[in-house]
MARTOR-102385 format. One line per 3 residues: number of its first residue (from 1); their letters; for each residue z, y, x of C-alpha. Coordinates in steps of 0.5 Angstrom, whole numbers, plus 2048, in hexadecimal, padded with zeros to 3 digits. Each point is the difference from the previous one (the first is absolute). Example, Ala and Ser with C-alpha at 12.3 -4.5 7.8 and 13.67 -1.06 7.14 Angstrom:
BEGIN
1	AS	810,7F7,819 ~ 7FE,807,802;
//
This chain:
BEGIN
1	XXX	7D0,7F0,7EC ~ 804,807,801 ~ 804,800,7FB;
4	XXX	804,7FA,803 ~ 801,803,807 ~ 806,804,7FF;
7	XXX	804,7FB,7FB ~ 807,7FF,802 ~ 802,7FD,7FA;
10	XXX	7FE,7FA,7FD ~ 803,7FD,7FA ~ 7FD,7FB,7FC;
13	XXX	803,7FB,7FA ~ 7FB,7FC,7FC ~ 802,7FB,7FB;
16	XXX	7FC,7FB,7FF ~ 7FB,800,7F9 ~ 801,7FC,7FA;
19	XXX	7F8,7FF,800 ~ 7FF,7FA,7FD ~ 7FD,804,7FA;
22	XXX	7FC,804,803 ~ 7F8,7FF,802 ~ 7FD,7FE,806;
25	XXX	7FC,807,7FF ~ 807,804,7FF ~ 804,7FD,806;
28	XXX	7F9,802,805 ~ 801,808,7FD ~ 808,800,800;
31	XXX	7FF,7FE,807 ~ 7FA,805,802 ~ 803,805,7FB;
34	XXX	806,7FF,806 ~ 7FB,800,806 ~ 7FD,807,7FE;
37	XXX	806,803,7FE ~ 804,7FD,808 ~ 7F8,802,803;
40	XXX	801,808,7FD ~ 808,800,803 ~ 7FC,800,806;
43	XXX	7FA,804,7FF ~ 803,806,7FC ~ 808,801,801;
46	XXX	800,804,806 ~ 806,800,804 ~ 804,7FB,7FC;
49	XXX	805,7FD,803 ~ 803,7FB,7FA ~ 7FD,7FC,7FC;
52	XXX	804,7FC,7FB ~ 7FC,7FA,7FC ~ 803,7FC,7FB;
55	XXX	7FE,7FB,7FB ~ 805,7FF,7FB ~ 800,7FA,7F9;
58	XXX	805,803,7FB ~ 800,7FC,7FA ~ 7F8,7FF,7FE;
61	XXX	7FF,806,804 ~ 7FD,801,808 ~ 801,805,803;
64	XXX	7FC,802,807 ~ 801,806,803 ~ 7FD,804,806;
67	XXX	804,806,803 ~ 7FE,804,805 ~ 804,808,804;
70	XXX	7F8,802,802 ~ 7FD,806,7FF ~ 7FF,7FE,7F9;
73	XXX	7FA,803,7FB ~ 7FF,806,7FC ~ 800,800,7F9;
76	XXX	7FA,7FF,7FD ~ 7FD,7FF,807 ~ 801,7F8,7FF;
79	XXX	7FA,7FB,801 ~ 7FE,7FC,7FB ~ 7FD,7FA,805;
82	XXX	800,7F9,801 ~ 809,7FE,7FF ~ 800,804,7FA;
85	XXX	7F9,7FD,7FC ~ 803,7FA,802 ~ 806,802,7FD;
88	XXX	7FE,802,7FA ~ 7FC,7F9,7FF ~ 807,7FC,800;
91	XXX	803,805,7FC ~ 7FB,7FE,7FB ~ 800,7F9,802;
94	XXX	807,7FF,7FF ~ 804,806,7FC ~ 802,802,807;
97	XXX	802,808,802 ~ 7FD,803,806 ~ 804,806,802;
100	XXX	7FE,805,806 ~ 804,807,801 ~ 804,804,806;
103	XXX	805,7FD,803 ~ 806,805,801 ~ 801,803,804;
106	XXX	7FA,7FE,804 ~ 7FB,7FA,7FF ~ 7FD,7FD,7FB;
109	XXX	804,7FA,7FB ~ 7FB,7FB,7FD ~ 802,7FA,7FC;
112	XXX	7FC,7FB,7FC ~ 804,7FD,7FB ~ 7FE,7F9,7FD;
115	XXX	802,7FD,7FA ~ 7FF,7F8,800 ~ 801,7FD,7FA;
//
């Protein structure tokens, strides 16, 4: 993928999830969910050269986050493809929050937030 080529910093922290809740189907779309978002860092954020990904339990909240310096989207312009449709599914599944905004002062912040019970 190009946007892979120019990455100088790679920085990524993930806590394990708590998922002894969660369904089979749940866990498949979190790590699909996790796959397309990595998979469009590498087709889209042209010229990135940081990506910063964290996944994060804070008390019955997880957090997985994928930051990246590319060239980013422009407003309205953002595509609704494969990683946000699987989103919006675990946020029905789950009670969960997608949110995909600019990254400042470049780049794109993604972030799934999942709510286990």
């Amino acid at each position: 993928f190009p946007g892979f080529q120019t990455l100088k910093i790679q920085a990524r922290s993930l806590d394990p999830v708590d998922a002894a809740n969660l369904s089979i189907e749940c866990k498949r779309k979190l790590c699909r969910f996790f796959e397309e978002t990595l998979c469009n860092v590498g087709k889209h954020a042209t010229g990135a050269t940081k990506l910063i990904v964290t996944g994060k339990a804070i008390g019955k909240i997880y957090s997985l986050k994928i930051i990246d310096n590319g060239a980013g989207f422009q407003s309205g312009k953002v595509s609704k493809g494969r990683g946000t449709k699987i989103a919006r599914e675990l946020e029905m599944m789950t009670g969960g929050m997608f949110t995909r905004k600019r990254n400042s002062p470049q780049g794109v912040f993604c972030e799934f937030r999942l709510f286990l019970f």
